[in-house]
DRENPA-3360 file (N, C-alpha, C; in nm, 2 decimals, always signed):
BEGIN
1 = XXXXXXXX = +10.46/+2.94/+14.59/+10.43/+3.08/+14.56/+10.28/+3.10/+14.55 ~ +10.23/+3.18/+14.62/+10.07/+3.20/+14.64/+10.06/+3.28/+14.49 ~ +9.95/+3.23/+14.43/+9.89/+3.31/+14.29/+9.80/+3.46/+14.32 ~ +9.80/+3.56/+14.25/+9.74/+3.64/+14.29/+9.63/+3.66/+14.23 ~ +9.50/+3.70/+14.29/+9.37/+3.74/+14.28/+9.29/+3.82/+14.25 ~ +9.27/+3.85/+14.16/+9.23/+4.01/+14.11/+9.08/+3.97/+14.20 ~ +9.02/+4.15/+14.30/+8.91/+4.09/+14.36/+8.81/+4.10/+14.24 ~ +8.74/+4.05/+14.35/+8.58/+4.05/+14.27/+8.52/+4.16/+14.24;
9 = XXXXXXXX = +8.46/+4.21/+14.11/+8.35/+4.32/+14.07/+8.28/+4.33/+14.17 ~ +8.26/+4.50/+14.15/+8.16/+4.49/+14.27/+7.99/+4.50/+14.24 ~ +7.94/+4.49/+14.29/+7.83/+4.43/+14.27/+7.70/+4.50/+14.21 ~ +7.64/+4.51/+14.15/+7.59/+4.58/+14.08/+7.49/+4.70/+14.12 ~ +7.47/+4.80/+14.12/+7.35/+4.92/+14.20/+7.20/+4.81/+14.17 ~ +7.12/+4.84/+14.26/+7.04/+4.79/+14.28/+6.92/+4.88/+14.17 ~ +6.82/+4.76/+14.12/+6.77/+4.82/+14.00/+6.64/+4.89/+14.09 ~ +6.59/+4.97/+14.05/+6.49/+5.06/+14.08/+6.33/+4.98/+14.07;
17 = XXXXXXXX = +6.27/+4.98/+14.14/+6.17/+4.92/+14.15/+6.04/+5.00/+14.05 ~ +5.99/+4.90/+13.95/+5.96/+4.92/+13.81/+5.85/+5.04/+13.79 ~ +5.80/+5.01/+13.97/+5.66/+5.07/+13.99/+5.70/+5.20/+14.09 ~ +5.71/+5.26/+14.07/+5.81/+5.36/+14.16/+5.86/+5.50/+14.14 ~ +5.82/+5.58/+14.17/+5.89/+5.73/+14.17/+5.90/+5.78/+14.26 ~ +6.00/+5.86/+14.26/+6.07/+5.93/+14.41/+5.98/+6.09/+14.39 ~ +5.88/+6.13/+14.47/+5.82/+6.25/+14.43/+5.82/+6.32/+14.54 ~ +5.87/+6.49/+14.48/+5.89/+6.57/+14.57/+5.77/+6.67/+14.61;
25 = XXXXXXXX = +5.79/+6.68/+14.75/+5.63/+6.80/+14.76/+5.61/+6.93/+14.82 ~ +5.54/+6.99/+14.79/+5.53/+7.14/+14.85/+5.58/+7.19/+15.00 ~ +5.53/+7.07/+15.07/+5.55/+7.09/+15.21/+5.71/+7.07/+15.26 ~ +5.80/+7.00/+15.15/+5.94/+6.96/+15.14/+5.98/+6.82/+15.16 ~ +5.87/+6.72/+15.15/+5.89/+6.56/+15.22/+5.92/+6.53/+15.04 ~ +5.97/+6.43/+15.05/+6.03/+6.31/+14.94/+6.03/+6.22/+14.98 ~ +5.91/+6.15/+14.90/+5.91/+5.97/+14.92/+5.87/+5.92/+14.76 ~ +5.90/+5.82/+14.80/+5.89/+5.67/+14.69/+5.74/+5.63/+14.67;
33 = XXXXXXXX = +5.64/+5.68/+14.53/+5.51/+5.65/+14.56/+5.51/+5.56/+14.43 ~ +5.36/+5.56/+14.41/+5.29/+5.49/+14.33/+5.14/+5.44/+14.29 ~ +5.07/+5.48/+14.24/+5.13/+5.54/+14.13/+5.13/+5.75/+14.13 ~ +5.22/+5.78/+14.05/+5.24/+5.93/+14.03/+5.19/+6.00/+14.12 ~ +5.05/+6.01/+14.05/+4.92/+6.11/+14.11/+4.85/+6.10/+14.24 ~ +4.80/+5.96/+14.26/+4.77/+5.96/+14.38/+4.85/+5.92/+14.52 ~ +4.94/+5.83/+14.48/+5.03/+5.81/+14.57/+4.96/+5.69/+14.65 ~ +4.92/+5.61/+14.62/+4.84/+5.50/+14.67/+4.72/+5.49/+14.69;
41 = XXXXXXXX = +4.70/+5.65/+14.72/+4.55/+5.67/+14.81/+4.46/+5.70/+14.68 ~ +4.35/+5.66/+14.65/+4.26/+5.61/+14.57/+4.12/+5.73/+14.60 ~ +4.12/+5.74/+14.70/+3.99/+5.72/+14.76/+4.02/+5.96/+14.76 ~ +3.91/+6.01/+14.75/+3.95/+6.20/+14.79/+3.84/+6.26/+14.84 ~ +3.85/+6.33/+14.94/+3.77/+6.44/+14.95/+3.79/+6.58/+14.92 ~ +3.72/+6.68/+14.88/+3.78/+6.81/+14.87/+3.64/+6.94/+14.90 ~ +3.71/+7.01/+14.95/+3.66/+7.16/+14.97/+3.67/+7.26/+14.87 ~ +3.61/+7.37/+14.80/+3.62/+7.40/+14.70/+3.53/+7.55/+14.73;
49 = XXXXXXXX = +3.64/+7.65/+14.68/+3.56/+7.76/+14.66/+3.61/+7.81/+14.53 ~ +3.47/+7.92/+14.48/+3.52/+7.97/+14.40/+3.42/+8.07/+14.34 ~ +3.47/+8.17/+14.16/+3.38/+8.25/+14.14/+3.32/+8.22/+13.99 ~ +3.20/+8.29/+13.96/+3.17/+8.28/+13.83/+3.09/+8.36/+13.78 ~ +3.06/+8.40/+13.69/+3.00/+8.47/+13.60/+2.93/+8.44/+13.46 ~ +2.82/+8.53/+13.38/+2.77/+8.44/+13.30/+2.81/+8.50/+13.15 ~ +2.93/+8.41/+13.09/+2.97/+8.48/+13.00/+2.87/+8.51/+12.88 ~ +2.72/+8.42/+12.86/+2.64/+8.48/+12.76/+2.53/+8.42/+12.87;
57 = XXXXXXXX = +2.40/+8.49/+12.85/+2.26/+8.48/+12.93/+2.18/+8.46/+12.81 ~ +2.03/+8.45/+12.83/+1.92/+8.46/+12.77/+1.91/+8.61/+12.80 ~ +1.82/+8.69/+12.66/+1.79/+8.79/+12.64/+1.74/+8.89/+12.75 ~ +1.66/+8.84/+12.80/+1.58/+8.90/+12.91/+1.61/+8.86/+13.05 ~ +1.75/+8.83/+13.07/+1.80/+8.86/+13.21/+1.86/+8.96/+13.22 ~ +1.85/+8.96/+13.38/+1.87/+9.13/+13.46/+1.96/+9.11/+13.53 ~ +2.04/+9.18/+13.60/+2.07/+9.20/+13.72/+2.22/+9.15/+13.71 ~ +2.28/+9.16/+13.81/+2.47/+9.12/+13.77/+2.46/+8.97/+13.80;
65 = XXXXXXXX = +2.55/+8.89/+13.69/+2.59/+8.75/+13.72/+2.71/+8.73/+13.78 ~ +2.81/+8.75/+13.84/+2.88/+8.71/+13.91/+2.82/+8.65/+14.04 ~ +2.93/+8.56/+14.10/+2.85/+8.48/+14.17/+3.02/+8.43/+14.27 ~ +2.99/+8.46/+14.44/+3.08/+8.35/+14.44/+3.01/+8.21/+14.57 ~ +3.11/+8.12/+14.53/+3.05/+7.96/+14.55/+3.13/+7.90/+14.66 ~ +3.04/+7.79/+14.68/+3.15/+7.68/+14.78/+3.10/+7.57/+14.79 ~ +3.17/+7.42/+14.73/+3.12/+7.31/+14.69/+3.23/+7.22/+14.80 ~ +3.17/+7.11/+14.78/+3.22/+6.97/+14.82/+3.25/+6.85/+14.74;
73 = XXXXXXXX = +3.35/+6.78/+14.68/+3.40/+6.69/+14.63/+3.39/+6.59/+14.66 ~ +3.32/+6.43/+14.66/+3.44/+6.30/+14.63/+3.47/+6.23/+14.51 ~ +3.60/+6.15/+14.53/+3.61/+6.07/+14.45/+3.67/+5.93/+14.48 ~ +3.70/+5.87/+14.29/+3.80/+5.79/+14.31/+3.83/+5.75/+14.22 ~ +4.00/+5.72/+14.23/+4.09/+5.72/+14.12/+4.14/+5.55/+14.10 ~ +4.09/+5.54/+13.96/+4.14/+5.42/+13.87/+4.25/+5.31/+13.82 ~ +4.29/+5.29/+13.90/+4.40/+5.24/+13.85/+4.53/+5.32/+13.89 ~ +4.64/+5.32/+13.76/+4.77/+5.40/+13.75/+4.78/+5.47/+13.66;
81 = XXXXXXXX = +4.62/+5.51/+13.58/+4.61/+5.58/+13.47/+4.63/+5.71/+13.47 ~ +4.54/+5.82/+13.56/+4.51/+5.89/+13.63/+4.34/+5.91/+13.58 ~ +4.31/+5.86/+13.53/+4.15/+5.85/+13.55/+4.08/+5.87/+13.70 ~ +4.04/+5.95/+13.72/+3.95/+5.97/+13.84/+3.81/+5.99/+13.83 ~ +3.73/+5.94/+13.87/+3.54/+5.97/+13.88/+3.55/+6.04/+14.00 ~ +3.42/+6.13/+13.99/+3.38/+6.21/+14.14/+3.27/+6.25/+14.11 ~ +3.16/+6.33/+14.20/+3.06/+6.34/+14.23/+3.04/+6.43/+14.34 ~ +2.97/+6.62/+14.29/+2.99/+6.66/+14.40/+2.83/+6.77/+14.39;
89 = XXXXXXXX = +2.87/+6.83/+14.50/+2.76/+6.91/+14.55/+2.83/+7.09/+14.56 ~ +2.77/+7.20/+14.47/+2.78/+7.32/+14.52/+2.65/+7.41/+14.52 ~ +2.73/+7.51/+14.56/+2.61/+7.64/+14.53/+2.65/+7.78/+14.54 ~ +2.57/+7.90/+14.51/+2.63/+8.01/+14.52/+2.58/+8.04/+14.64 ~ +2.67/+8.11/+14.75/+2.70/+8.15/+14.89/+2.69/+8.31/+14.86 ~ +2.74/+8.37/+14.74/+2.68/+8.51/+14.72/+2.65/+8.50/+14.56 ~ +2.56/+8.60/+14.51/+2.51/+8.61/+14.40/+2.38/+8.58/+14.39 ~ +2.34/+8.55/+14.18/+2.22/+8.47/+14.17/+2.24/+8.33/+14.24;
97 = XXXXXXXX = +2.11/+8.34/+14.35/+2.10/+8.19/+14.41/+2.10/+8.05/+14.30 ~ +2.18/+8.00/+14.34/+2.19/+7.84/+14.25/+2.25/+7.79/+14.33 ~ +2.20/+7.63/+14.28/+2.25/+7.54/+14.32/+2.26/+7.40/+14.26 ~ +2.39/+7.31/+14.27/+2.39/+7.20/+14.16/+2.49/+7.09/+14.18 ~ +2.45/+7.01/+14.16/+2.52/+6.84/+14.15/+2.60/+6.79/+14.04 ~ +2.69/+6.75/+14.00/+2.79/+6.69/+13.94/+2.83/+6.53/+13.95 ~ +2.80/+6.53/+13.81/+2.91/+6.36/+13.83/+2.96/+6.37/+13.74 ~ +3.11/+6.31/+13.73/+3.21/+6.35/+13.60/+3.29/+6.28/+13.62;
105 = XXXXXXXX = +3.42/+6.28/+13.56/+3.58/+6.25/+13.58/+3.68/+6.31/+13.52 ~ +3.79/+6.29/+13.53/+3.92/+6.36/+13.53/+4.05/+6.28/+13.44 ~ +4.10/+6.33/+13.37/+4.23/+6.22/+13.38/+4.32/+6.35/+13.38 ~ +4.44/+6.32/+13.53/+4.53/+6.39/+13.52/+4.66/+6.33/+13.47 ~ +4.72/+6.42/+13.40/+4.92/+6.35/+13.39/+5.01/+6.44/+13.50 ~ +5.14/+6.36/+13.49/+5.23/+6.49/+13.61/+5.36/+6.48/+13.47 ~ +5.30/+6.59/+13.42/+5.45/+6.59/+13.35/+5.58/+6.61/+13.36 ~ +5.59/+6.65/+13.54/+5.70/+6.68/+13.59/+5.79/+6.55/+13.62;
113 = XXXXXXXX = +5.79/+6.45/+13.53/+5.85/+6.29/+13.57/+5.96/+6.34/+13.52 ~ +6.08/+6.28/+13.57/+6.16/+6.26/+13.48/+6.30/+6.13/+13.50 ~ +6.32/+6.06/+13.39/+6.35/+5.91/+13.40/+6.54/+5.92/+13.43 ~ +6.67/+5.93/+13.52/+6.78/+5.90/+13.54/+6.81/+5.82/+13.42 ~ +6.98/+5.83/+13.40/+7.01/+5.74/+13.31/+6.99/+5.58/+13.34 ~ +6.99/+5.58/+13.48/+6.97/+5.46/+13.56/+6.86/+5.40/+13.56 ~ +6.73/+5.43/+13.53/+6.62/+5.40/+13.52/+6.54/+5.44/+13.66 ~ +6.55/+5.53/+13.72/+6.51/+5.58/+13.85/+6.38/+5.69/+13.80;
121 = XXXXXXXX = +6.31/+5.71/+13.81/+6.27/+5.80/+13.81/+6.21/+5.90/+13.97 ~ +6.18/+6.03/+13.92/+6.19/+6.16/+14.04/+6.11/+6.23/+13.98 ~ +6.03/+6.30/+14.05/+5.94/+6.44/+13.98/+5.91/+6.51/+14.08 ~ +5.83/+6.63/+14.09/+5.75/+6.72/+14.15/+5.60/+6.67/+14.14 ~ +5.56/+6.67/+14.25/+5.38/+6.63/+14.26/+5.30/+6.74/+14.18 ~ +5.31/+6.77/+14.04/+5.23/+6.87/+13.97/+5.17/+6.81/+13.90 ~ +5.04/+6.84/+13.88/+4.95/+6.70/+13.79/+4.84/+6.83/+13.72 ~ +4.84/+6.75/+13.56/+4.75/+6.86/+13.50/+4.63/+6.76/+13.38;
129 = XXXXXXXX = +4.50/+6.83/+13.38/+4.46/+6.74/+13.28/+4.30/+6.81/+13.27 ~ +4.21/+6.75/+13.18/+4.09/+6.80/+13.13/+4.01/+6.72/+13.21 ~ +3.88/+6.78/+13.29/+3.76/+6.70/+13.33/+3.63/+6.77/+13.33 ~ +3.53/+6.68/+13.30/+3.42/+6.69/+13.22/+3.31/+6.62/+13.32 ~ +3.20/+6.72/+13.35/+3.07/+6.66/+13.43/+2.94/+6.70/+13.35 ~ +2.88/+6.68/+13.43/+2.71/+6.73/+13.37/+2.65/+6.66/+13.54 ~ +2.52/+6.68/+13.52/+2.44/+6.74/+13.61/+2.29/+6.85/+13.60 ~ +2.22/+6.83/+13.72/+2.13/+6.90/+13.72/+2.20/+7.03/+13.79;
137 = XXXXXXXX = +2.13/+7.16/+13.79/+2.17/+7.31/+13.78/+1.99/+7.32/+13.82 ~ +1.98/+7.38/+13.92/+1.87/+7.49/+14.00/+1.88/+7.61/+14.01 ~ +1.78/+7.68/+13.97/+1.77/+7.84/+13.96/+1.73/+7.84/+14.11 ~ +1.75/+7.89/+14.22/+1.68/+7.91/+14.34/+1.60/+8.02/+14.34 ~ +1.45/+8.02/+14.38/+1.35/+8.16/+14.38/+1.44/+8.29/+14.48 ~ +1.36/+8.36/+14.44/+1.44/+8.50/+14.47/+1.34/+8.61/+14.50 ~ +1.33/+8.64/+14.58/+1.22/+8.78/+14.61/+1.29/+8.90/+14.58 ~ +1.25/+9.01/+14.47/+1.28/+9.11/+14.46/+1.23/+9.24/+14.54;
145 = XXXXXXXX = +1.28/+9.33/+14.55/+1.14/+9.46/+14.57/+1.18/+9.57/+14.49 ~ +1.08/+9.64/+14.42/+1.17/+9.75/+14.33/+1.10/+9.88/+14.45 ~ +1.16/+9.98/+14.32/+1.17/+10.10/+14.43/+1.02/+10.15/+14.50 ~ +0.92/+10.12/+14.39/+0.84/+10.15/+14.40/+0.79/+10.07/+14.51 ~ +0.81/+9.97/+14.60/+0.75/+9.90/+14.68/+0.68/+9.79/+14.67 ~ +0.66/+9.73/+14.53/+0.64/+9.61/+14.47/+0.74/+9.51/+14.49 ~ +0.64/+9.39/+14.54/+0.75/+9.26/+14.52/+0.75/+9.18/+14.45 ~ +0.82/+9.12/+14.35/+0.86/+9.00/+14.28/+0.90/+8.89/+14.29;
153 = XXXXXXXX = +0.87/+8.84/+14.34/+0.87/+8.67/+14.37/+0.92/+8.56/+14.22 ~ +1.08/+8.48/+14.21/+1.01/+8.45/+14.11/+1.10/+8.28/+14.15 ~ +1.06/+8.16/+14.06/+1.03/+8.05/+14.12/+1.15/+7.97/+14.08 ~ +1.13/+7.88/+14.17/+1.28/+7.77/+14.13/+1.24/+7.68/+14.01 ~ +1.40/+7.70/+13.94/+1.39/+7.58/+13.83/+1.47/+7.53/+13.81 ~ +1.48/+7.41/+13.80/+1.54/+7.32/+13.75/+1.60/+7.28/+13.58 ~ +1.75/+7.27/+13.60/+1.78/+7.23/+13.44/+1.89/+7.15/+13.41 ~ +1.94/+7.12/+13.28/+2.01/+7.02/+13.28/+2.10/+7.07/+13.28;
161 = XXXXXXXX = +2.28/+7.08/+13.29/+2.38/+7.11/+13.24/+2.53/+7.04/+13.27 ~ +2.59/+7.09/+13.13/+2.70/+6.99/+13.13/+2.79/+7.13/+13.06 ~ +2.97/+7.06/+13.16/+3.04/+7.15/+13.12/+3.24/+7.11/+13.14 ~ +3.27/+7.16/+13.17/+3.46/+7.10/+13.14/+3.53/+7.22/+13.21 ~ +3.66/+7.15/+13.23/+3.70/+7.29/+13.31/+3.87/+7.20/+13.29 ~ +3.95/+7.30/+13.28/+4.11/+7.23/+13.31/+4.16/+7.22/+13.49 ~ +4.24/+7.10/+13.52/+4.27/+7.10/+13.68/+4.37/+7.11/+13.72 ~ +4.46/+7.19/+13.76/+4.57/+7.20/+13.80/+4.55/+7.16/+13.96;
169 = XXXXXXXX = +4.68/+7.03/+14.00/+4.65/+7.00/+14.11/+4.84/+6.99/+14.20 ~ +4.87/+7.03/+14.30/+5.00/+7.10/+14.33/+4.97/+6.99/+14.52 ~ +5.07/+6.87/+14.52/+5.10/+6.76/+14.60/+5.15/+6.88/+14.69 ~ +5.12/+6.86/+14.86/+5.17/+6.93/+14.94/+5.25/+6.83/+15.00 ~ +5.18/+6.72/+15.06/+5.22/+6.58/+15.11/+5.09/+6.48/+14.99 ~ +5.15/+6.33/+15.00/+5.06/+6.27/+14.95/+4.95/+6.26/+14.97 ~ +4.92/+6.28/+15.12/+4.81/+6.28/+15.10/+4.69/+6.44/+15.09 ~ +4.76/+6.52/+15.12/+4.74/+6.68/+15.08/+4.73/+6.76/+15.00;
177 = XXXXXXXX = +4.67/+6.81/+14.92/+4.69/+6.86/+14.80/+4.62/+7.01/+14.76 ~ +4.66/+7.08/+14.65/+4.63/+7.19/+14.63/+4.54/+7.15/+14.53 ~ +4.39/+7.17/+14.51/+4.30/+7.16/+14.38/+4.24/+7.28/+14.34 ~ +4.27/+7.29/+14.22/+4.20/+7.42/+14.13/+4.13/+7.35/+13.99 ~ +4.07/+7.45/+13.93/+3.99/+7.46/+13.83/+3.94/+7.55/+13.76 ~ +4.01/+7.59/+13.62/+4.01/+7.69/+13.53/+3.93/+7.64/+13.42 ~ +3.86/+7.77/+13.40/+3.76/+7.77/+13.28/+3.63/+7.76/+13.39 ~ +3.58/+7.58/+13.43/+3.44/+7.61/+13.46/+3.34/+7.64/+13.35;
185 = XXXXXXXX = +3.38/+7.61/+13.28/+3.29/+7.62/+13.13/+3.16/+7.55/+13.17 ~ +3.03/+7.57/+13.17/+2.90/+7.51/+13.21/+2.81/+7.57/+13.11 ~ +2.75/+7.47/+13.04/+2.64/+7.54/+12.96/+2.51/+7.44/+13.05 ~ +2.39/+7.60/+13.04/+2.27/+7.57/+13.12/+2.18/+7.54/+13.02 ~ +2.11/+7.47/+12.92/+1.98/+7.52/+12.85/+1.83/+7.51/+12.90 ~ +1.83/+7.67/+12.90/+1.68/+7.67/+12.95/+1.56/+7.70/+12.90 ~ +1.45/+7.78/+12.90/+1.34/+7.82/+12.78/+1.34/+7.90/+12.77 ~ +1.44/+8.03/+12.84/+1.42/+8.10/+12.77/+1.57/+8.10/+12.69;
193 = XXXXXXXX = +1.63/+7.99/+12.66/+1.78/+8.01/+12.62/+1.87/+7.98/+12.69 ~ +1.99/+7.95/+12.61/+2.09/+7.87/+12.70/+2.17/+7.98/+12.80 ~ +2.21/+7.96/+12.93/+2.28/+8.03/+13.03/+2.47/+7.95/+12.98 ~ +2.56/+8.03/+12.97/+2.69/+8.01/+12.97/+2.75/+8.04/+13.06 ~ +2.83/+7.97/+13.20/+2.90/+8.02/+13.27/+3.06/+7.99/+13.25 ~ +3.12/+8.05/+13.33/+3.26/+8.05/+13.33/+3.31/+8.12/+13.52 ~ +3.44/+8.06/+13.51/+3.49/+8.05/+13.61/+3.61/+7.98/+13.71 ~ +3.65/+7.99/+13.82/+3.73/+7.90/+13.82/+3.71/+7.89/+13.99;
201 = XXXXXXXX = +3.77/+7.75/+14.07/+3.77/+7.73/+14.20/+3.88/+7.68/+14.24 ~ +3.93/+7.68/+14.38/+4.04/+7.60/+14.42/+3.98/+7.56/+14.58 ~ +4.07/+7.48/+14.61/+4.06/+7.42/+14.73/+4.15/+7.30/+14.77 ~ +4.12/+7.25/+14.92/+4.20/+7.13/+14.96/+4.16/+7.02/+14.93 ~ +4.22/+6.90/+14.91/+4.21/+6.75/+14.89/+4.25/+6.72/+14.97 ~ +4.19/+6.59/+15.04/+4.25/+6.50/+15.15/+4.22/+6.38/+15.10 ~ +4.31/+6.29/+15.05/+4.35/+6.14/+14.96/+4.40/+6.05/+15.11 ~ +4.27/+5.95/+15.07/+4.33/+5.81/+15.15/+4.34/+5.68/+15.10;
% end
């Protein structure tokens, strides 16, 4: 008489790989990255426009402060922290002429993770976080003419400033991205008093 055999368990789901999230993106693609934010690629460039205004001046400025801009980005990102360094170049394309350099960094989170009972995790490529630069800021000379037919000439200066801004950043593909920048907070100090700007920019990221 043949004995009977209860089969074999079956075999266990395979464990999720420790370093790993399945992240979804604007453009509709789903893949397996790592880490979160950058998605392997370390390395960014970005295009950036944007507007500003000066929420407090020195006493004895004239004329409207709004301003809008268009800058250039790079960087690069740290690790699996979201720490990122960058270093960029803008200026105003309309308004008071300026122009200015940045070096700073960023740390973004994506708080859209979220962990399966299984230990899998999945999220949306939404990444948010505080970054902080400083830099030199140039006043660029400016020829006026008033009505009377006098001209005003007045000269470029140079000054220090440092300021913060929050980053909302929206994954189209990993390596594509949506970059913005709220607040823009910049303080100028100059002689005749500190310049306060505010503002915000957005633009494209290309991560490799």
């Amino acid at each position: 008489m043949s004995q009977f055999m209860p089969p074999p368990p079956p075999p266990p789901p395979p464990q999720p790989a420790k370093n790993e999230v399945t992240m979804n993106y604007l453009g509709g693609s789903q893949k397996a990255v790592w880490p979160p934010y950058t998605a392997g690629k370390p390395v960014f460039l970005t295009a950036l426009l944007g507007v500003s205004g000066a929420a407090s001046s020195p006493g004895g400025a004239a004329g409207s402060s709004g301003a809008f801009a268009f800058g250039v980005r790079g960087g690069y990102a740290i690790g699996a922290s979201g720490l990122e360094l960058f270093a960029g170049l803008a200026g105003n394309v309309a308004g008071p002429p300026a122009l200015w350099v940045d070096v700073g960094g960023r740390w973004l989170f994506s708080p859209m993770i979220r962990t399966a009972p299984d230990g899998r995790k999945e999220g949306f490529s939404f990444h948010v976080g505080p970054e902080l630069f400083l830099g030199p800021f140039v006043r660029l000379g400016s020829t006026v003419t008033a009505p009377n037919g006098v001209t005003y000439e007045g000269r470029s200066t140079g000054h220090f400033s440092i300021g913060a801004a929050l980053d909302l950043v929206f994954g189209i593909t990993p390596s594509l991205r949506i970059d913005t920048q709220l607040g823009n907070l910049r303080f100028v100090p100059t002689d005749d008093g500190t310049i306060v700007l505010m503002g915000a920019t957005a633009g494209l990221t290309y991560r490799f």
